[in-house]
N, C-alpha and C positions, 0 to 999 in steps of 0.2 A: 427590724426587730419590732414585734405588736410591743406596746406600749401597756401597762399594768396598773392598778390601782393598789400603792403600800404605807404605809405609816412615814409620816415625817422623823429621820433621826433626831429632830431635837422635840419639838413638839407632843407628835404624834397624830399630826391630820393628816387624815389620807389624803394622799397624793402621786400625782399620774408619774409613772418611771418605766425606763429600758429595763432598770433592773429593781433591786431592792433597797439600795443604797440611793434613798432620796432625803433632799430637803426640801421644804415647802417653799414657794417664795418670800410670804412674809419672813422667817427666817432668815431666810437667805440675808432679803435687806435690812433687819436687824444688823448679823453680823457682819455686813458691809458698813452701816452707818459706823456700829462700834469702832472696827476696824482703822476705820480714819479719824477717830479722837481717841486713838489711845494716851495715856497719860491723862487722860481728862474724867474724874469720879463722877460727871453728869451726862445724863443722856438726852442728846439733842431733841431741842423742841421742833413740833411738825412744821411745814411749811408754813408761811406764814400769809394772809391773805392776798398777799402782794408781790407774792413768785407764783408761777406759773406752776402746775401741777406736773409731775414726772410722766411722760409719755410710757402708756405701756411699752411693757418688750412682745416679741415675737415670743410662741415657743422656742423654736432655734436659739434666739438669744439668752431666754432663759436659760434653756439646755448649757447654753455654750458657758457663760459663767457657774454654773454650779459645776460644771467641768472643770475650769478654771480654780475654781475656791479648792475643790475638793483635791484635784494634783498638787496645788500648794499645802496642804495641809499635811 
């Protein structure tokens, strides 16, 4: 399936999708960060100079968790 350029649903940045039903990454890891401090009224500070940086993901991987997020939803 060609791949599309559509608006993020939370955002609104365009962003590459099978269909029209996307989220952006940065979102994504928003509510992934959120997600694992619920209960907690603050939002996590960035990495700190003394952990290592998050290895990009593949598209695939991408793909594969906003699949994920989006079936649990």
């Amino acid at each position: 399936m060609p791949a599309s350029r559509y608006p993020c649903r939370v955002c609104g940045q365009s962003t590459e999708g099978t269909d029209s039903y996307v989220v952006c990454s940065p979102c994504v890891e928003d509510f992934e960060m959120r997600a694992g401090e619920r209960g907690s009224t603050t939002v996590p500070a960035p990495c700190s100079p003394a952990e290592p940086p998050a290895v990009p993901l593949s598209p695939d991987e991408v793909e594969a968790r906003l699949r994920k997020l989006l079936d649990g939803w």
